[in-house]
Structures are given as structure tokens and as C-alpha cells.
N, C-alpha and C positions, 0 to 999 in steps of 0.2 A: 502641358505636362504637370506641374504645380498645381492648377485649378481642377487637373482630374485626381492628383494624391490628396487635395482639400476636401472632395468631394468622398471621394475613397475614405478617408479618415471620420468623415461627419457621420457616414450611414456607419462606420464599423461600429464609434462612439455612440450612435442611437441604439444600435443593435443591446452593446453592453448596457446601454442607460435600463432601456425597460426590463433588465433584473437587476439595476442597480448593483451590477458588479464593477469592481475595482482593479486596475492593474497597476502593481507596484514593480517600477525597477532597481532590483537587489543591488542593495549597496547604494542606488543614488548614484552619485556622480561616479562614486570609488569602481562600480560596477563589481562583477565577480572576480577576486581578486585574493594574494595571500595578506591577510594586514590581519594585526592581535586583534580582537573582540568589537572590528569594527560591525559583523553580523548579531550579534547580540543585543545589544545596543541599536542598533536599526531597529531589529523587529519588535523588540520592547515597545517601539513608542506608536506602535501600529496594531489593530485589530482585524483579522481575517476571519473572510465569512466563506462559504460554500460559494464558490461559481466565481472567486477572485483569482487572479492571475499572476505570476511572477516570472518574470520577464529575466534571462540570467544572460549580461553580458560582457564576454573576454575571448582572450586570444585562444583561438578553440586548437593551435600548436602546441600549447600549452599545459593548456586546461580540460576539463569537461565538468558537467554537474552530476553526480550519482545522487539518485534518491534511494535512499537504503532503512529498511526497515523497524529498526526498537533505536532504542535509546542507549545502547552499549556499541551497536556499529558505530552510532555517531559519536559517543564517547572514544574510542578507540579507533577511529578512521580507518575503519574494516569496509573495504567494500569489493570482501568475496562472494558476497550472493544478494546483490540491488536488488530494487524493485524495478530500477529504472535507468536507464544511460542515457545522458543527451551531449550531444558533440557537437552542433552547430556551430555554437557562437555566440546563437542568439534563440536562446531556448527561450517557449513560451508552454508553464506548466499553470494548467486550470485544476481547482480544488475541487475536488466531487464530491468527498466526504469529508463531515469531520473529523478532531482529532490531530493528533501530532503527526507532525509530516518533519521528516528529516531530510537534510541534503548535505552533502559532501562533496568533495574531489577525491577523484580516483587517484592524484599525484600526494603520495602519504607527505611529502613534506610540508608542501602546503597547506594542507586540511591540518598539520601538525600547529602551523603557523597561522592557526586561527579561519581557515577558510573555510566553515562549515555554518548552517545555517539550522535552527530549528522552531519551527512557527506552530503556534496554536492554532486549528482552524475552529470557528463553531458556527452552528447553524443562525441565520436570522430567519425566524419567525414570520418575516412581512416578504419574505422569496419564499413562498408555497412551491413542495415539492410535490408533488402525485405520487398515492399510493402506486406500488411497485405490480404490476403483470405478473398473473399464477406463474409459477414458475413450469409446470408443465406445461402451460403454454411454449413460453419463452424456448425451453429444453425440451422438446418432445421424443429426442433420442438418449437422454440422460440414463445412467447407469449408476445400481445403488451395490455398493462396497460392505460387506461386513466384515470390519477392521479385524485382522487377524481371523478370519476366516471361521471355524470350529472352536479354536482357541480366545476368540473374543478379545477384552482387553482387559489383558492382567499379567503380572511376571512372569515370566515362560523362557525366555532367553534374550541373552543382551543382543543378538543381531539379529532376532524372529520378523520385528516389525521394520526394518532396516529390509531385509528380502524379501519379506511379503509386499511391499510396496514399488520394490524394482521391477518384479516381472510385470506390472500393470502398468495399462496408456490412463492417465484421468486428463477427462476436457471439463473444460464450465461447463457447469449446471448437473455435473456427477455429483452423488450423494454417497458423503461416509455412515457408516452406520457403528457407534460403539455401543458395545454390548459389554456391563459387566455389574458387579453389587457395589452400588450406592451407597452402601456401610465402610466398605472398603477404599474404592475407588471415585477417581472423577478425570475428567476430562477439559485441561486448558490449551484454548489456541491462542500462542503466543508470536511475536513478531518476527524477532530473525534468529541466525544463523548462529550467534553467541549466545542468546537466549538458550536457542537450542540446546547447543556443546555444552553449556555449564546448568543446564538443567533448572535454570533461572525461572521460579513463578510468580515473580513480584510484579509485574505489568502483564498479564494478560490481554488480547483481546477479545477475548471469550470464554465462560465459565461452563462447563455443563455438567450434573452432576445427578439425573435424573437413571441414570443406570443402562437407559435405553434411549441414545441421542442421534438425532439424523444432523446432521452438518451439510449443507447445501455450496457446494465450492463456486463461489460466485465468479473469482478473478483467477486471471491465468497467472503463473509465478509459484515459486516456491513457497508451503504452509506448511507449518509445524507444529505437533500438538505434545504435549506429555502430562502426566498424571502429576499432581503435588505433592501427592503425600510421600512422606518421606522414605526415603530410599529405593522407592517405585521406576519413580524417572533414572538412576545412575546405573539401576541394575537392569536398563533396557524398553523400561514401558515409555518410548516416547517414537515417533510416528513423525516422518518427513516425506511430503507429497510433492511430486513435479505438476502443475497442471497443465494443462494447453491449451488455447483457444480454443473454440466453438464453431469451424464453418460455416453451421448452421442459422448462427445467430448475425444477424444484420447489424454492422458497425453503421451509428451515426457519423457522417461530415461535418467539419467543422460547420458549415451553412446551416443544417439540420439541427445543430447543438443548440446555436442560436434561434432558428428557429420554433424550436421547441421551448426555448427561453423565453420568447415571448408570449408563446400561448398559454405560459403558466401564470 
């Protein structure tokens, strides 16, 4: 039993060797846990790359980990619209992108009492990713949206884009399309759900301001987009998508993950 989990262990460890990924457990010994500023101070003294792992473990009676989206959910241990729930125990979350990755507990005392986590990822240069498959490939039944319909996007009424966006199904690989003047207007996709409500455009994760922009919806989960300019976004110009999965699109196994890990 021992010499087949040594064995099990050695090929897992080869596996992650040849992209030279890392898996770090949160906290150390402390594991996921409520303790002041002991997550801070962890991640500080650590560099995270694309393809690294974080291993979250506590009493899943307890606890759980919320990955939740900007930098004011995790400020204010808001976790009414995650990215992501895990309830295990023994959560194991792999970086696919760069960029700031936030994590939480769903138990607001806790995540009060310092139990929140937030890591820099960034890419290394020496893990070669592969350019990315046409997306009409990928999507060959994808479907393109002209935001607000006739009315494009521009002031019109504070609940227009709030309706326009309920009577529609969006899966990955749907395509928004904003329409409006570029003198006027512009278009940011920003993180979460306070962003949203307070019409926050200081972190974006995307600028677009070409007057005629396609937005390709890559991931399932809730996006939010609103205009910057002033008083655009409070008097209603801002845009909240549910997406859905892709039937159509073939989910990698974790076996497959790695395997493709190493032929990169």
C-alpha cells in the first residue's frame, strides 16, 4: 500500500516537474484557517506562476474557500456572486491565468478575522503556452449579441440594459457586440458584483473604446461591463451577463491537463 502511494506520488511529481509547477499549502501548517494577517504574510514571501496550485486545508463543517472576483469583494468579504465555491476540505485550485486571484470564506466572521487570501499570479516565460484555436473553431454554434439591440450603447434608461440582458441564454464562446461614439463613449469589463453596484472603474479588466467592439465570452460565470465616463454608468449604461457553459466544447481531465503540460 505505501510503495503504491510512493509510486503514485513520484509519477504525480514528474508529471508537475516537466512544467515546473508548484503546489503551495495555504497557510503551512496553520492550513485555512480564521488567524489576523497570517495570509498575507504567507503569500508575500512566495512568487506564483501560471500552472501553480494551492492546496486549501480545514474543517470543511466549518469552513469553505470562495474565489470571488475584484478587490472590494475581498475587501469587504462579500461573497454574493463568486467565481467559485469549494467545500471539500481539501481543495486543490490550479492558476490558468494571470493576475490577481482572490480568495475568501463564505463564513463573514471569519474572512473578518483575517481569513482571506490574495495572490499575484504571473506568467513564466520558460512554461511556453500555445497560441490559443480560432475561436470559430472552438464555438461553431456561438451567437453574436448587439448590446442593447437598436438602441446600442448609450443612456436610454437606468433598467434598458438590466432587461435586455434577462430575456437572453449567453453560453461560451457568444459574442457581445457594442455599438456607439467613441467621443462619447467607451466600454470596461470589470470584476465583480461591487464594482458593478458602485459603478467603480478604477481596476478594469478590460478597456474598449473603438466605438464598434466584439467581446468574445470566453468563461461561464457572471460579467459586467459599464461605461466610465461620468455619470453614464449611475444613470444606467452598465450591462450584467449570466454565461453558461458550452456543451459543445470538450472539457479537459485532469490526466489531459497534465498531459498537455507536458507536450508544451
Amino acid at each position: 500500500m505505501i510503495f503504491g502511494f510512493v509510486i503514485l506520488m513520484t509519477t504525480f511529481t514528474f508529471l508537475l516537474g516537466s512544467c515546473s509547477a508548484t503546489i503551495y499549502k495555504v497557510g503551512d501548517s496553520d492550513g485555512w484557517t480564521a488567524k489576523d494577517d497570517v495570509y498575507n504574510s504567507w503569500a508575500e514571501r512566495k512568487e506564483f506562476h501560471v500552472g501553480d496550485s494551492l492546496v486549501f486545508e480545514y474543517d470543511r463543517n466549518f469552513n469553505d474557500v470562495t474565489q470571488v472576483s475584484g478587490a472590494l469583494e475581498y475587501q469587504f468579504c462579500d461573497s454574493f456572486s463568486p467565481k467559485a465555491v469549494y467545500n471539500t476540505g481539501h481543495d486543490v485550485v490550479t492558476f490558468t491565468e494571470p493576475g490577481f486571484h482572490y480568495f475568501i470564506t463564505s463564513n463573514h466572521a471569519h474572512c473578518e478575522l483575517g481569513q482571506r487570501l490574495d495572490v499575484l499570479v504571473v506568467h513564466d516565460p520558460s512554461r511556453p503556452i500555445p497560441p490559443p484555436p480560432t475561436p470559430s473553431n472552438i464555438f461553431p454554434f456561438a451567437k453574436t449579441y448587439k448590446v442593447g439591440g437598436s438602441k446600442g450603447w448609450r443612456v436610454y434608461d437606468s433598467d434598458f440594459y438590466h432587461k435586455w440582458s434577462e430575456e437572453k441564454q449567453f453560453h461560451v464562446g457568444d459574442k457581445l457586440l457594442f455599438e456607439y461614439s467613441n467621443e462619447a463613449n467607451d466600454v470596461l469589463e470589470i470584476n465583480g458584483h461591487l464594482e458593478f453596484k458602485s459603478c467603480d472603474p478604477t481596476s478594469p479588466v478590460a478597456v474598449h473604446k473603438t466605438g464598434h467592439d466584439l467581446v468574445i465570452l470566453t468563461e461561464p460565470g457572471v460579467h459586467y461591463f459599464i461605461s466610465s465616463k461620468i455619470g453614464h454608468c449611475v444613470a444606467g449604461l452598465k450591462l450584467r451577463v449570466v454565461v453558461a457553459p458550452t456543451p459543445n466544447v470538450p472539457k479537459l481531465s485532469s490526466t489531459d491537463r497534465l498531459t498537455r503540460c507536458r507536450q508544451n
